[in-house]
C-alpha positions in Angstrom: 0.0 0.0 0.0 1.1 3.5 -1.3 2.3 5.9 1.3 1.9 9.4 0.7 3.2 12.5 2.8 0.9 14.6 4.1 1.9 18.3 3.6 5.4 19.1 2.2 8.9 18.1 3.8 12.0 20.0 4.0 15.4 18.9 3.3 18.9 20.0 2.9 20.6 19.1 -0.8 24.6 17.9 -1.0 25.6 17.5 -3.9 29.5 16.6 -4.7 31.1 17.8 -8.0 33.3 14.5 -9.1 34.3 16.3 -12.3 31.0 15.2 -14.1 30.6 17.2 -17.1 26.9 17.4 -16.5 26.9 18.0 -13.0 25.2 21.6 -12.9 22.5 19.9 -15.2 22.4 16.6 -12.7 22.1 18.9 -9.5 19.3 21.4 -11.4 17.4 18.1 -12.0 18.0 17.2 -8.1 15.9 20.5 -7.2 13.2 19.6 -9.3 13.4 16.0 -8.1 12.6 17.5 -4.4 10.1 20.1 -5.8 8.2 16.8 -7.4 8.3 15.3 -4.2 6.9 17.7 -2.3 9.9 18.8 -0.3 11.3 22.7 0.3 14.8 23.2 -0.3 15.9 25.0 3.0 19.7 25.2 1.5 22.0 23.4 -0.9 25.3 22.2 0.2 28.3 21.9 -2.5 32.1 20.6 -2.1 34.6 19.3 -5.1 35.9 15.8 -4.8 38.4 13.4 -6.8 36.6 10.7 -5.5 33.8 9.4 -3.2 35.1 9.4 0.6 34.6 5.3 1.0 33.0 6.2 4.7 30.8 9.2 4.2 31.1 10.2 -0.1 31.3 13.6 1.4 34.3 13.5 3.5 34.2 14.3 7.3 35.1 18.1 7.2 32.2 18.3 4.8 29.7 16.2 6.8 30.4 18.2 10.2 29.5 21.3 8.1 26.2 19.8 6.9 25.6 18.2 10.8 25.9 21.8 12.4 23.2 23.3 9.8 20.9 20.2 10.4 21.5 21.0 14.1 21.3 24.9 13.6 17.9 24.8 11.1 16.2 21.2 12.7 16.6 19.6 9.3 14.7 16.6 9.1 15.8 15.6 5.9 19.3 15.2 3.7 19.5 14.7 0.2 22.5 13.2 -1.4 22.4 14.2 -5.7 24.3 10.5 -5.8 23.6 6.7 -5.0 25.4 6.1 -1.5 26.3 2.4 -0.4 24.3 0.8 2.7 27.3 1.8 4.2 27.8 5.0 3.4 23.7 5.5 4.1 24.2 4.1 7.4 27.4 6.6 8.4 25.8 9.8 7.9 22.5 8.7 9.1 24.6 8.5 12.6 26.6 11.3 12.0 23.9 13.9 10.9 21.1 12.4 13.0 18.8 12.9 11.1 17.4 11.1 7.7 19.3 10.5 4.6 18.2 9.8 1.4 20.2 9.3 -1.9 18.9 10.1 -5.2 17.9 6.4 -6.5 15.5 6.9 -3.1 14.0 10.5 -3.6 12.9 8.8 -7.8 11.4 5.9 -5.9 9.7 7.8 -3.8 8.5 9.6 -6.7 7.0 6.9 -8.5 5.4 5.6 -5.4 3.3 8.7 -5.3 2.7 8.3 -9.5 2.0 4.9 -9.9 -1.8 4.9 -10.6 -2.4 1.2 -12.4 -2.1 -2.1 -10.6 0.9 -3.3 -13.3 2.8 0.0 -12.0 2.4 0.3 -8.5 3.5 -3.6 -8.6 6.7 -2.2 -10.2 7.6 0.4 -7.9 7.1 -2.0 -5.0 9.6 -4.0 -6.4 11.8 -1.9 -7.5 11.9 -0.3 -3.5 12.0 -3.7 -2.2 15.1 -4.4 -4.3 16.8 -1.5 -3.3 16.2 -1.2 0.2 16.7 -5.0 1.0 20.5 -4.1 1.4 19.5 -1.1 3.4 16.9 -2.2 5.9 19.5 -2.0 9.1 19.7 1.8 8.2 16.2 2.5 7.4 14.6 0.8 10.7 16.5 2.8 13.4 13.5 4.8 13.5 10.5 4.0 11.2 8.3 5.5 13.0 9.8 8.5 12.1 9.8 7.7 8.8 6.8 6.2 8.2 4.8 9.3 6.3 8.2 11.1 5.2 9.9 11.3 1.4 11.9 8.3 1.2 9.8 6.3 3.1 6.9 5.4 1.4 5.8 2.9 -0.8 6.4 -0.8 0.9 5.6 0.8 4.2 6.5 0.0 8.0 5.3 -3.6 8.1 6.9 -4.9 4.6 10.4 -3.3 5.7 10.4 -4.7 9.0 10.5 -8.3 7.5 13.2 -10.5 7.8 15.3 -11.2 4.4 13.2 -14.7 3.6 10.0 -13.0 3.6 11.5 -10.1 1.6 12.5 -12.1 -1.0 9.7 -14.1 -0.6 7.5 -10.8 -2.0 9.9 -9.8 -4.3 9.4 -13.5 -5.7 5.9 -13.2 -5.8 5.9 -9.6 -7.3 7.9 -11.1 -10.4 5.8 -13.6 -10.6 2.1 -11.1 -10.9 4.4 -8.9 -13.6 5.3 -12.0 -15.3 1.2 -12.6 -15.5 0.9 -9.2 -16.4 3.4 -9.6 -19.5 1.3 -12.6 -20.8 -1.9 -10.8 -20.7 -0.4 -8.5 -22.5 1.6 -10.5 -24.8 -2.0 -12.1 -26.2 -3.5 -8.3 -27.1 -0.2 -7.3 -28.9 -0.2 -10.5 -30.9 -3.8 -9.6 -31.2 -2.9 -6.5 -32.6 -0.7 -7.5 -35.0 -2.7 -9.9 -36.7 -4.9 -6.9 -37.3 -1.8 -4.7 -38.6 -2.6 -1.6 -36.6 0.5 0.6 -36.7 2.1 1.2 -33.4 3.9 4.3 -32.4 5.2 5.1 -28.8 5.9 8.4 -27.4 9.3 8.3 -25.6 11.5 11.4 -24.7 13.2 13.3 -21.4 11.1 13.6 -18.3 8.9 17.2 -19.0 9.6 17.2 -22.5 5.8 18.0 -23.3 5.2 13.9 -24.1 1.7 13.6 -22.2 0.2 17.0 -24.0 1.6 15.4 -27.7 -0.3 12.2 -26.8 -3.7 13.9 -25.6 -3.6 16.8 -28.6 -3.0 13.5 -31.0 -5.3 11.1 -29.4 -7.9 13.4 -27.6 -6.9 11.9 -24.5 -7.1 13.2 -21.1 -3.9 11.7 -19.6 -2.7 14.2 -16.5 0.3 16.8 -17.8 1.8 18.8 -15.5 4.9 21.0 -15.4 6.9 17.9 -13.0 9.8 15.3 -13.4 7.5 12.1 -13.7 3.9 13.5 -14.6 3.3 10.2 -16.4 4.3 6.7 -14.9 2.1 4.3 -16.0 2.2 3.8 -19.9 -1.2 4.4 -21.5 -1.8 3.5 -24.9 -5.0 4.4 -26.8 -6.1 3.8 -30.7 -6.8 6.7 -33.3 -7.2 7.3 -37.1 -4.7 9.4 -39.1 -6.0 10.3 -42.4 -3.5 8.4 -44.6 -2.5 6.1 -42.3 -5.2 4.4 -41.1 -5.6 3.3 -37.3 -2.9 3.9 -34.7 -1.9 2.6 -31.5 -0.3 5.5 -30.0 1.5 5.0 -26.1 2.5 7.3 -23.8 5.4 6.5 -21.6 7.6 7.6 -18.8 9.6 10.4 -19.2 13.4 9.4 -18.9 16.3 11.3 -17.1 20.3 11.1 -16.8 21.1 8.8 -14.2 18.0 6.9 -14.0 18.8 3.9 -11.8 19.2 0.5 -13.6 17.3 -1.0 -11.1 14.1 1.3 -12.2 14.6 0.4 -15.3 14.7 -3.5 -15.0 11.3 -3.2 -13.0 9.9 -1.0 -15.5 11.4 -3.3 -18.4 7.6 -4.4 -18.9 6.1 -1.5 -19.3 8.7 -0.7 -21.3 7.8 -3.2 -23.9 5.1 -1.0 -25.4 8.4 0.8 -26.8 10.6 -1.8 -28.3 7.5 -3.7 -29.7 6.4 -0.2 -31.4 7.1 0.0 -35.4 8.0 4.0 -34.8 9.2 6.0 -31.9 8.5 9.8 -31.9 10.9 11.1 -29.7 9.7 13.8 -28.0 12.4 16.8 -27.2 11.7 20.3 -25.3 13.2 22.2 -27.9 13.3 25.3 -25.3 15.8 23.2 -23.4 19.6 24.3 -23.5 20.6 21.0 -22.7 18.7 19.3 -25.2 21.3 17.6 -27.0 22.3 15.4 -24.0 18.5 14.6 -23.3 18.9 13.3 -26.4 21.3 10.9 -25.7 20.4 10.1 -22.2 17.0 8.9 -23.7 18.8 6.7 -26.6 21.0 5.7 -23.8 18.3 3.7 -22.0 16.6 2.7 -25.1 19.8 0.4 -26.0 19.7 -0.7 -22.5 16.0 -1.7 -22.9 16.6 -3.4 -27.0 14.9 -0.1 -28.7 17.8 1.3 -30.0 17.2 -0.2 -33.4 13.5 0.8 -33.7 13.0 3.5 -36.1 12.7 7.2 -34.8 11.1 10.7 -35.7 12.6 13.4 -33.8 9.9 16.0 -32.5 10.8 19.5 -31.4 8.2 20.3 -29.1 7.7 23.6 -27.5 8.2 25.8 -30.4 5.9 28.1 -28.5 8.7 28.8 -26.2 11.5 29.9 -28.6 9.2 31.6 -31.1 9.6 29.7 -34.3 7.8 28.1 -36.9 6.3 25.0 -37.4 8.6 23.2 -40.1 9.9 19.3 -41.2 14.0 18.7 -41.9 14.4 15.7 -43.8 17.0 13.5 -44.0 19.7 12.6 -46.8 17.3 10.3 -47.8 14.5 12.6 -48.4 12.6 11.5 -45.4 11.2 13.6 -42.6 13.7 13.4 -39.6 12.6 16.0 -37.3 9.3 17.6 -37.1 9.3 21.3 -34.9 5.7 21.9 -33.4 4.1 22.7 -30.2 1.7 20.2 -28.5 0.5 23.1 -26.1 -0.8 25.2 -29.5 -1.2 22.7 -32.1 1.3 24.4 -34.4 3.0 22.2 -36.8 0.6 18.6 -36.1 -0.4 18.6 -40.1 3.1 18.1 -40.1 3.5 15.5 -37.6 0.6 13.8 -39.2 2.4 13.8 -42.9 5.8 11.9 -40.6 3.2 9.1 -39.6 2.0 8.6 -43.3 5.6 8.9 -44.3 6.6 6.4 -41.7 3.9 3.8 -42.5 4.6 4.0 -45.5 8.5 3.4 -45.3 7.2 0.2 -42.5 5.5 -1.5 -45.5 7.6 -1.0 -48.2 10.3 -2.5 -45.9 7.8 -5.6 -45.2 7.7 -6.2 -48.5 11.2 -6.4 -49.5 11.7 -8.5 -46.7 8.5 -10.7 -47.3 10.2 -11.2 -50.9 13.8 -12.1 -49.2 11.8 -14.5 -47.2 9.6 -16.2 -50.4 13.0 -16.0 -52.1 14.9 -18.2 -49.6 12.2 -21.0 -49.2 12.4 -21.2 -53.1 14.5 -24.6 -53.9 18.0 -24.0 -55.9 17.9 -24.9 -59.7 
């Protein structure tokens, strides 16, 4: 059973610059993280490090500076912009007494609060069980404490209190109702296929205007808000494209630079919309400075998940923002590449519209050459 914090939480944010060339970027994203989460930033704490101290990441001088301001300001919360080791977790929990969190933890709890569908909240639980398994010394110091606090939520009290049979005895059984999950789903995308309804997903960086694309294209009413994480669950929905004929168009969850592998193996199922899809329209906030490495982050994980080979349109969303046009580039081979628009004003969706007939187009002249490989091969040799 979901947790949820009642009123907001207030933290302190350390974040350690390891010579990371998007570290600015990572600890922007860490504010917004907390913002999503309902927590007030009372005061970020920076330092410059070679390396992780093995005891504390921070190092001690650093962590008696960040003790005296948890003292001074009755923190209740600290917020590390890294993944700490139980450890590391369990250190500075004693040393700043008060509750730490690192930045796997602060997502988790994130998508605890999300997760609306069964399939989902089934994920997050396992992907919190799986994490916190190595850190349940730590974490049950004080649970009552914890119980209704950022970090915290999700499993609850009761499942974190249970010894590590029972533990793995859930996570078995959590693998197991996905696994279920999977076939269900496995029978209405075969389904699907048979009836040769193109498939599209909607894939991007977290806030990059994906959820607002999929409801101006499918009339949806799927929540958008200006967050990190509006959209967990994927929702998928059919429509009719004049010159393409039906679509399954899916809406997915928004992806981010250091997004923990272990939310991604959890989420692997849901994910499965995406690599089954026959396009991807890769939704990108134009407006963003750091665009180009959203871009990459995103295609990152989409090799982790076997997507990287799918084909993809590139969509320039928020055109609104930066004051330009609605326009198409195409590529060497004369095909639309990247379509700019704006899925808050509608500007530039004929265009979007002519990349899906375009696209479907390019899927079944493909199908047929291969179809003809295929008859070719099972012909006997003269």
């Amino acid at each position: 059973m979901q947790q949820r914090l009642a009123g907001s939480d207030s933290a302190i944010l350390v974040s350690i610059d390891l010579g990371d060339a998007d570290y600015h970027e990572s600890l922007e994203e860490l504010r917004l993280l907390a913002e999503t989460a309902g927590v007030q930033t009372l005061a970020t704490v920076e330092a410059k490090r070679q390396r992780p101290d093995a005891a504390l990441f921070a190092g001690s001088g650093k962590v008696q500076e960040i003790a005296e301001m948890v003292e001074r300001m009755e923190v209740p919360l600290v917020i590390f912009n890294h993944d700490l080791s139980p450890a590391q977790m369990r250190n500075l929990t004693a040393q700043l007494n008060t509750r730490v969190i690192d930045r796997t933890m602060l997502i988790l709890d994130i998508f605890a609060q999300r997760a609306q569908s069964y399939e989902g909240k089934v994920q997050v639980e396992l992907a919190q069980l799986k994490y916190m398994a190595t850190r349940l010394v730590g974490l049950n110091t004080d649970m009552g404490q914890q119980k209704f606090a950022v970090g915290a939520r999700g499993p609850g009290e009761t499942q974190l209190e249970l010894d590590r049979r029972k533990l793995d005895k859930r996570v078995h059984l959590l693998k197991e109702r996905l696994e279920k999950l999977k076939s269900q789903r496995d029978v209405m995308r075969r389904s699907r296929n048979r009836s040769a309804v193109f498939s599209v997903s909607i894939v991007g960086y977290t806030n990059a205007g994906k959820s607002t694309l999929f409801n101006r294209l499918t009339k949806a009413n799927v929540y958008v808000a200006n967050q990190l994480f509006a959209t967990l669950d994927t929702t998928s929905r059919k429509m009719f494209s004049e010159g393409v004929g039906d679509i399954v168009m899916s809406d997915t969850v928004g992806f981010i630079r250091h997004l923990p592998h272990g939310l991604v193996a959890a989420f692997r199922s849901t994910l499965e919309e995406t690599v089954q899809a026959d396009l991807l329209l890769h939704v990108v906030d134009a407006s963003n400075p750091n665009r180009d490495d959203q871009i990459s982050e995103v295609n990152k994980v989409l090799n982790e998940i076997d997507a990287g080979h799918i084909p993809q349109l590139l969509v320039f969303n928020k055109i609104d923002v930066l004051d330009v046009p609605e326009s198409v580039e195409r590529d060497d081979c004369g095909r639309i590449a990247r379509v700019y628009l704006s899925a808050k004003s509608g500007a530039g969706m004929s265009e979007l519209r002519l990349a899906l007939c375009e696209a479907k187009d390019a899927q079944l002249a493909a199908e047929k050459i291969e179809n003809q490989i295929k008859q070719a091969r099972n012909e006997p040799w003269e």
